[in-house]
C-alpha positions as CSV (number, residue, x, y, z in Angstrom):
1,X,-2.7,6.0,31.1
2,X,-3.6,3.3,33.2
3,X,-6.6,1.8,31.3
4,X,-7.5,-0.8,34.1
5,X,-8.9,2.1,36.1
6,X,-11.7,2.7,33.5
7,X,-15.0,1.4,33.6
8,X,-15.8,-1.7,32.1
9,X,-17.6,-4.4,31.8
10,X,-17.0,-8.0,30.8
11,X,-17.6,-9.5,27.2
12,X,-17.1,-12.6,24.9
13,X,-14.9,-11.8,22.2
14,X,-13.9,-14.3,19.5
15,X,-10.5,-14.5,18.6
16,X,-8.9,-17.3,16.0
17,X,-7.7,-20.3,17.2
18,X,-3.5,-20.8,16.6
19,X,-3.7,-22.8,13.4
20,X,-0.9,-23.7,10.4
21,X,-2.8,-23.1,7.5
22,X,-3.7,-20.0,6.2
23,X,-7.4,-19.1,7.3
24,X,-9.6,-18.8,4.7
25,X,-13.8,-18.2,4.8
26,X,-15.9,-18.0,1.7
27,X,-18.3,-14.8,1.0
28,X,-21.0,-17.5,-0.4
29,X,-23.1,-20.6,-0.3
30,X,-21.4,-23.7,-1.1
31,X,-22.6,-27.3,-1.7
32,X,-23.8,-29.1,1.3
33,X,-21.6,-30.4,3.6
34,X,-18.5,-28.4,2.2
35,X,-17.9,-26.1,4.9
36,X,-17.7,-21.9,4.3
37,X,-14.6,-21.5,6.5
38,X,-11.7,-23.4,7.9
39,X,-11.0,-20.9,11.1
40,X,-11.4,-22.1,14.6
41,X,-12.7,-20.0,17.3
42,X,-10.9,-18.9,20.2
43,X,-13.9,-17.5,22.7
44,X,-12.0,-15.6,25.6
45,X,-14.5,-13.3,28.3
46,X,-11.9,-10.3,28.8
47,X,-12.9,-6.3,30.2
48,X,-13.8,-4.3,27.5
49,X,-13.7,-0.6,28.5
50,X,-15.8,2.2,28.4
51,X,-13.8,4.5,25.8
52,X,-16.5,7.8,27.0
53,X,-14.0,9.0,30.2
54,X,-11.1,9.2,27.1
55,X,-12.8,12.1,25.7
56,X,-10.8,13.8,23.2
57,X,-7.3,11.6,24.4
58,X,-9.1,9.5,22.0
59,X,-6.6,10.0,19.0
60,X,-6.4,7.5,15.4
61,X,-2.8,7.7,15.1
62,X,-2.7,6.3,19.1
63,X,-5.7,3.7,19.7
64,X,-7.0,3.6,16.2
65,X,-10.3,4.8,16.8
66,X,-12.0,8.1,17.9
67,X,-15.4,8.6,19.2
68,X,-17.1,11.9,18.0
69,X,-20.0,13.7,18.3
70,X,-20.9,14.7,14.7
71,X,-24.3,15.2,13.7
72,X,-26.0,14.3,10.4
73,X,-28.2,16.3,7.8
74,X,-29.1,13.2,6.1
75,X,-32.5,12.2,7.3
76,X,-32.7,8.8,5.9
77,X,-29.8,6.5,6.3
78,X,-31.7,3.7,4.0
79,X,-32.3,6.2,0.9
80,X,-29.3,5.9,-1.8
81,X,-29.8,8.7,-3.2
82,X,-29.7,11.3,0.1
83,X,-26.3,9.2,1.2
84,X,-24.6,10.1,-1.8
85,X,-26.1,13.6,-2.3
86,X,-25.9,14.5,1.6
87,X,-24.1,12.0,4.0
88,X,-21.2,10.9,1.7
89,X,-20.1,14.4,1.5
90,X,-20.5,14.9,5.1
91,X,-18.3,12.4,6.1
92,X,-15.9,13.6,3.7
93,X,-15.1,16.1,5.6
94,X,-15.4,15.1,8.5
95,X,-12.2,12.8,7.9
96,X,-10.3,15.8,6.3
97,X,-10.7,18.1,8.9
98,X,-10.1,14.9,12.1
99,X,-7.2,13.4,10.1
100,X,-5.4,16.6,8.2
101,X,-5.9,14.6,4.8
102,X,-6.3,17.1,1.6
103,X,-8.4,14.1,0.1
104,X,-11.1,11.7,1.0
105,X,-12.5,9.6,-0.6
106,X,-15.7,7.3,0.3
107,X,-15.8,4.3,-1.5
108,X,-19.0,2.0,-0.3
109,X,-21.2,1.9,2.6
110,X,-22.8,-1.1,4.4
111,X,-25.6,-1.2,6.0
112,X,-26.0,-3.9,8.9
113,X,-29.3,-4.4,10.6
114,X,-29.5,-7.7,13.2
115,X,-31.7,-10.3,12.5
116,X,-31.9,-12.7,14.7
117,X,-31.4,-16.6,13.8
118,X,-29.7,-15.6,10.4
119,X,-26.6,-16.3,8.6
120,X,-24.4,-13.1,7.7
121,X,-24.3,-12.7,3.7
122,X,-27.7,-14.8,3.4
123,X,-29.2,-13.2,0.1
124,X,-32.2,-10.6,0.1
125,X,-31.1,-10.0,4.2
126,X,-29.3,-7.1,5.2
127,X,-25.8,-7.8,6.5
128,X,-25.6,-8.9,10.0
129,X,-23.1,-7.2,12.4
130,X,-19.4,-9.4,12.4
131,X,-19.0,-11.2,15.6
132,X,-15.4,-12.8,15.0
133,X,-12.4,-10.5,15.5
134,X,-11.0,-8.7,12.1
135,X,-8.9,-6.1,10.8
136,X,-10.4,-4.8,7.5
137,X,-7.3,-4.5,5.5
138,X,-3.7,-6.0,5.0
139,X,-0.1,-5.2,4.1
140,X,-1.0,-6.6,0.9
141,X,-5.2,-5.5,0.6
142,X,-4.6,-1.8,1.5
143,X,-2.5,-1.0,-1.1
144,X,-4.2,-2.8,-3.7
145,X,-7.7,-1.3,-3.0
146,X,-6.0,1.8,-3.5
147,X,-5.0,0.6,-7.1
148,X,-8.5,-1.5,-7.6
149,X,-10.1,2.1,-7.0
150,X,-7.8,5.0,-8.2
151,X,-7.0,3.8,-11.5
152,X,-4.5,5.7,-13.1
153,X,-3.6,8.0,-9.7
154,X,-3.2,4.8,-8.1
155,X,0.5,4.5,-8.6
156,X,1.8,8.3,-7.6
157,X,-1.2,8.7,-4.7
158,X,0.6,5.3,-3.0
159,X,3.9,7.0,-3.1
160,X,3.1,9.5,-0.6
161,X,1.0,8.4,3.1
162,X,-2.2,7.3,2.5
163,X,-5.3,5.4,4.7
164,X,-8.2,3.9,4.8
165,X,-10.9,4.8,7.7
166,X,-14.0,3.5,8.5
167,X,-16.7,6.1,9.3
168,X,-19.2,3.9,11.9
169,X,-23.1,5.0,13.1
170,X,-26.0,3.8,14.9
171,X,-29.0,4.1,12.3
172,X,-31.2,4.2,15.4
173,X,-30.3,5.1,19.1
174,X,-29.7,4.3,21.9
175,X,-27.7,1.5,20.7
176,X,-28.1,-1.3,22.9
177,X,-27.5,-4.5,20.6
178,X,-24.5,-5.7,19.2
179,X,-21.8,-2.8,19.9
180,X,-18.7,-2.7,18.6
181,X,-15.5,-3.9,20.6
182,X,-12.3,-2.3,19.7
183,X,-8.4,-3.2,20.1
184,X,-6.4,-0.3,21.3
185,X,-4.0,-0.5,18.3
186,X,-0.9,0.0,20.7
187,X,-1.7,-2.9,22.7
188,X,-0.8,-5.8,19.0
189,X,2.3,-6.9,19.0
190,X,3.8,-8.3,15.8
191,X,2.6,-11.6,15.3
192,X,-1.3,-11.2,16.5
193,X,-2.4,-9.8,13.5
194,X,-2.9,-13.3,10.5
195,X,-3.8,-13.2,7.1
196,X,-6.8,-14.4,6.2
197,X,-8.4,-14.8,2.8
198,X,-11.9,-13.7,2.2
199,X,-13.5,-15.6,-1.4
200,X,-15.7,-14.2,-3.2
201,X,-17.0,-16.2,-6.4
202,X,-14.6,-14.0,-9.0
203,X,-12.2,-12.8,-6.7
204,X,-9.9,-13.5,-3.2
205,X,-9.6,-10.7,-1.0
206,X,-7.4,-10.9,2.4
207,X,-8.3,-9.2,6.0
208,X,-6.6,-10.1,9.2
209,X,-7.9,-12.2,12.3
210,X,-6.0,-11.6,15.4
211,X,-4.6,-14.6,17.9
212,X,-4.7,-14.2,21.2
213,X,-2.7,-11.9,23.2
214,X,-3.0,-10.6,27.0
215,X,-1.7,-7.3,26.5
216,X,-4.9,-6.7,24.2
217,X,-6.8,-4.0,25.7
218,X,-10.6,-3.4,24.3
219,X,-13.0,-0.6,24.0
220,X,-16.6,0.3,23.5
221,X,-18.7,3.3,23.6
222,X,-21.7,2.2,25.6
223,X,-25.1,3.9,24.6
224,X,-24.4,5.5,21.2
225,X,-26.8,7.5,19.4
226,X,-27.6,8.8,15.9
227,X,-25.6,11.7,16.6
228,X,-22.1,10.0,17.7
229,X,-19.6,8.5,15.2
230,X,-16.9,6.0,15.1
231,X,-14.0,6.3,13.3
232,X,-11.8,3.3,12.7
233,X,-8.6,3.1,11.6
234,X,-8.7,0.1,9.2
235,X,-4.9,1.0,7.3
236,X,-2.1,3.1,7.4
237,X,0.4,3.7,4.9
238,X,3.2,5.3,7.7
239,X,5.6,3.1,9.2
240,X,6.6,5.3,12.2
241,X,5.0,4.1,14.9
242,X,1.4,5.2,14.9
243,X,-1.7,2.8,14.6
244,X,-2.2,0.9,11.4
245,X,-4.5,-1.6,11.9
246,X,-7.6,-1.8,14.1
247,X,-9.1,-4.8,15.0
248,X,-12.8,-4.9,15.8
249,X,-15.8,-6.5,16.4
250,X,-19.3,-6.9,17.4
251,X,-20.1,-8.2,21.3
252,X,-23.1,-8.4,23.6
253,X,-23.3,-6.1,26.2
254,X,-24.4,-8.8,29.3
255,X,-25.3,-5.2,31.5
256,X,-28.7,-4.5,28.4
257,X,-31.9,-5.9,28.6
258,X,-32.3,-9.0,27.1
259,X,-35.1,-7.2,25.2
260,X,-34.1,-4.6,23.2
261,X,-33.9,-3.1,19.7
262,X,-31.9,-4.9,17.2
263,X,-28.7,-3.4,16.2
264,X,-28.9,-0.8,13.1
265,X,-26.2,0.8,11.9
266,X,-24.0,2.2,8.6
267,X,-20.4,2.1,7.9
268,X,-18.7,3.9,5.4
269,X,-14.9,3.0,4.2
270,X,-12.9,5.9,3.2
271,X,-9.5,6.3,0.9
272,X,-7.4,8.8,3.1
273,X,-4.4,10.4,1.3
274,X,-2.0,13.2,2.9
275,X,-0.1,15.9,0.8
276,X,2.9,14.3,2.7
């Protein structure tokens, strides 16, 4: 498919700057003047294409994402207790039947809600959407959330094809603020994708930024509502030639209203694993 005949409109989208050490940003406040992250941003105003005339071409194994319209029962997207009883379950299924897994597990949610004029991770705020490029998981992450999670399946579930997928909604729609931006998966070539280590205060995990590259080619569902999903393919076990990583991130949308709603929304991550 030619993807520069799609609709599209035109967006900042901050990729990291070519560096020689390993990137690194801390998950927490440090001491004055010591800084949270040694990255350097890379701001490049590239199409970003409206994924909607795909329709169900859309495939995770291809671009790495899939829109879909999928309805919840789950009333209240803030209440613990009805996300676990009611929309955990949900998207359990969900994945099983998109993906052909015979297992899914969800393993955490986050729920991000834009505040304007406030630090991601700032304590007692919810968490604000991500507005640098990043793939969720590594070579080396992926695997080892697998063991951090499974415990003692852990080492004969990684033997056979496993994944991890993001599960992505608006809270509220339509979604006007902060969308999310997403890199056709087919369109990385080796080298883009850099390791980058994420601290926390008892442990180092590692996600990947992404360097610039011209092939990239980015979507976006304009417009979502409560009742769409994204799924993201954050990690895939296969080595064959389908999508394993899926870099994403939030934009803004230069075509909304200046006022408008602020960006409310809930991910859930998701252990895949195939009988294969």
């Amino acid at each position: 498919m030619n993807f520069d005949t799609l609709p599209h409109i035109t967006g900042e989208l901050t990729y990291l700057a070519k560096m020689d050490e390993k990137p690194h940003t801390y998950a927490y406040d440090l001491p004055p003047g010591q800084p949270r992250t040694n990255m350097l941003p890379d701001i490049r105003t590239l199409p970003i294409y409206d994924m909607r005339p795909l329709g169900d071409a859309m495939s995770l194994d291809r671009e790495g994402f899939q829109l879909i319209e999928a309805p919840t029962e789950a009333r209240d997207l803030y209440d613990e207790d009805e996300l676990r009883r009611v929309y955990y379950p949900e998207a359990e299924w969900l994945i099983a039947e998109t993906t052909g897994a015979n297992r899914v597990v969800v393993f955490d949610h986050t729920i991000r809600r834009r505040t304007l004029g406030v630090a991601d991770r700032t304590p007692g705020i919810p968490r604000q959407p991500v507005t640098r490029i990043h793939g969720d998981y590594t070579e080396l992450s992926g695997p080892q959330r697998v063991r951090d999670l499974m415990g003692a399946e852990a080492e004969e579930l990684l033997k056979h094809r496993y994944a991890i997928v993001n599960l992505w909604r608006p809270i509220k729609g339509p979604l006007l603020d902060a969308p999310l931006a997403l890199c056709h998966a087919g369109t990385i070539a080796d080298g883009d994708l850099v390791a980058q280590d994420l601290i926390y205060r008892d442990r180092t995990g590692e996600i990947y930024a992404l360097f610039y590259n011209e092939a990239h080619r980015w979507f976006y569902a304009p417009v979502m509502i409560r009742d769409e999903v994204l799924l993201l393919k954050c990690y895939d076990s296969m080595r064959d030639g389908r999508a394993r990583f899926m870099p994403h991130t939030s934009f803004d949308d230069p075509t909304t209203p200046v006022e408008k709603p602020p960006r409310e929304s809930i991910e859930l991550r998701t252990l895949v694993f195939f009988p294969d």
